[in-house]
Residue, then its C-alpha position, 0 to 999 in steps of 0.5 A: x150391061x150384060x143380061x147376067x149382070x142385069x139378072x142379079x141386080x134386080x132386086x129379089x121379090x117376096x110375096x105379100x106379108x100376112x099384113x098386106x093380104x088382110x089390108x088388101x082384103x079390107x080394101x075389097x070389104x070397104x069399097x061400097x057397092x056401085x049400083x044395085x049388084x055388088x060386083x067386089x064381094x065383101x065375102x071375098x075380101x074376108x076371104x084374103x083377110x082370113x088368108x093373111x091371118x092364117x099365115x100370122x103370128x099374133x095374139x089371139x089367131x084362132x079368136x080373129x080367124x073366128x071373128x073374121x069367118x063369122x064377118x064373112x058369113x055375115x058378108x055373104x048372107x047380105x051379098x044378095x040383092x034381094x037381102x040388101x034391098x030388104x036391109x035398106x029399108x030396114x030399121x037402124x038397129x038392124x043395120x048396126x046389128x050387121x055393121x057389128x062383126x066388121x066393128x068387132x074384128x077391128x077391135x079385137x085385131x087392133x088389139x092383137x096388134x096392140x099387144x104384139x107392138x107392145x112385146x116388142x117394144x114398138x110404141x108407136x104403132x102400140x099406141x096407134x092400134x090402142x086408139x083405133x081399138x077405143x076409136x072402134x068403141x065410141x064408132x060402135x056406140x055413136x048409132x044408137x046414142x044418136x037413135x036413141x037421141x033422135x039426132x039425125x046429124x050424129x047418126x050422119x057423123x057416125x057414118x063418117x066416122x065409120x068410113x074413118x075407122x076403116x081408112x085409118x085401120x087399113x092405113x095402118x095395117x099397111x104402114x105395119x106390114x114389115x114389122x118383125x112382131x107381124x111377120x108370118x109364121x115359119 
């Protein structure tokens, strides 16, 4: 086989659709910190999540970009070591208060996403985003029913089911990276 022919068999490469790069920054976001120094920002994932949104064509862009700088805000004030410390010793609500924005872009882009299937018609992944959208609810009202319950076993299971979401989003986004509703704008 000649060099030529070789050249054109291979297959052409397109970069990373819109969906890739927020799953991929959400990756980066829900890797936990190894020791003391957080050496993968979650600031910097944001970054990549507000990336593939730019690039998007979907319901609601400016009100997830928004949702997703206000996140990488939050990210980057407790990025340093000293507010990370001060907020591990700090009481249960505030560390809900600044799981929030990370709950609340979830719901509002599962929605976008839920809306978006559903014009095309896509059922299924209407149906998958609408669950992670309710999913996101109960996730955000499990710490303070279980605070409020002094119940230290549903505040273990709503940690659980806070990593659960995230998988499950991610999961999903790169399962609906190709669809043609998400497809960058030209």
């Amino acid at each position: 086989m000649s060099d030529q022919s070789a050249e054109r068999s291979r297959p052409e490469r397109n970069g990373m659709t819109p969906l890739q790069k927020m799953a991929m920054g959400l990756v980066i976001v829900a890797i936990d910190t190894l020791g003391t120094v957080d050496i993968l920002p979650d600031f910097i994932g944001w970054a990549m999540v507000i990336w593939g949104l730019v690039s998007i064509r979907l319901p609601e862009r400016t009100t997830l970009l928004t949702s997703a700088a206000v996140c990488a805000v939050v990210a980057l004030a407790v990025w340093f070591p000293q507010a990370k410390d001060h907020l591990q010793d700090a009481e249960l609500a505030l560390k809900w208060a600044v799981s929030l924005p990370d709950l609340l872009f979830i719901f509002l882009a599962s929605r976008s996403l839920a809306t978006a299937a559903k014009e095309d018609p896509d059922p299924k992944f209407a149906g998958r985003f609408g669950v992670i959208m309710w999913a996101t609810c109960i996730v955000a009202a499990m710490p303070p029913v279980a605070d409020a319950a002094k119940n230290d076993v549903l505040l273990g299971y709503a940690d659980v089911a806070f990593v659960l979401l995230w998988i499950w989003f991610i999961w999903n986004l790169f399962a609906a990276h190709a669809k043609p509703y998400v497809a960058a704008r030209d």
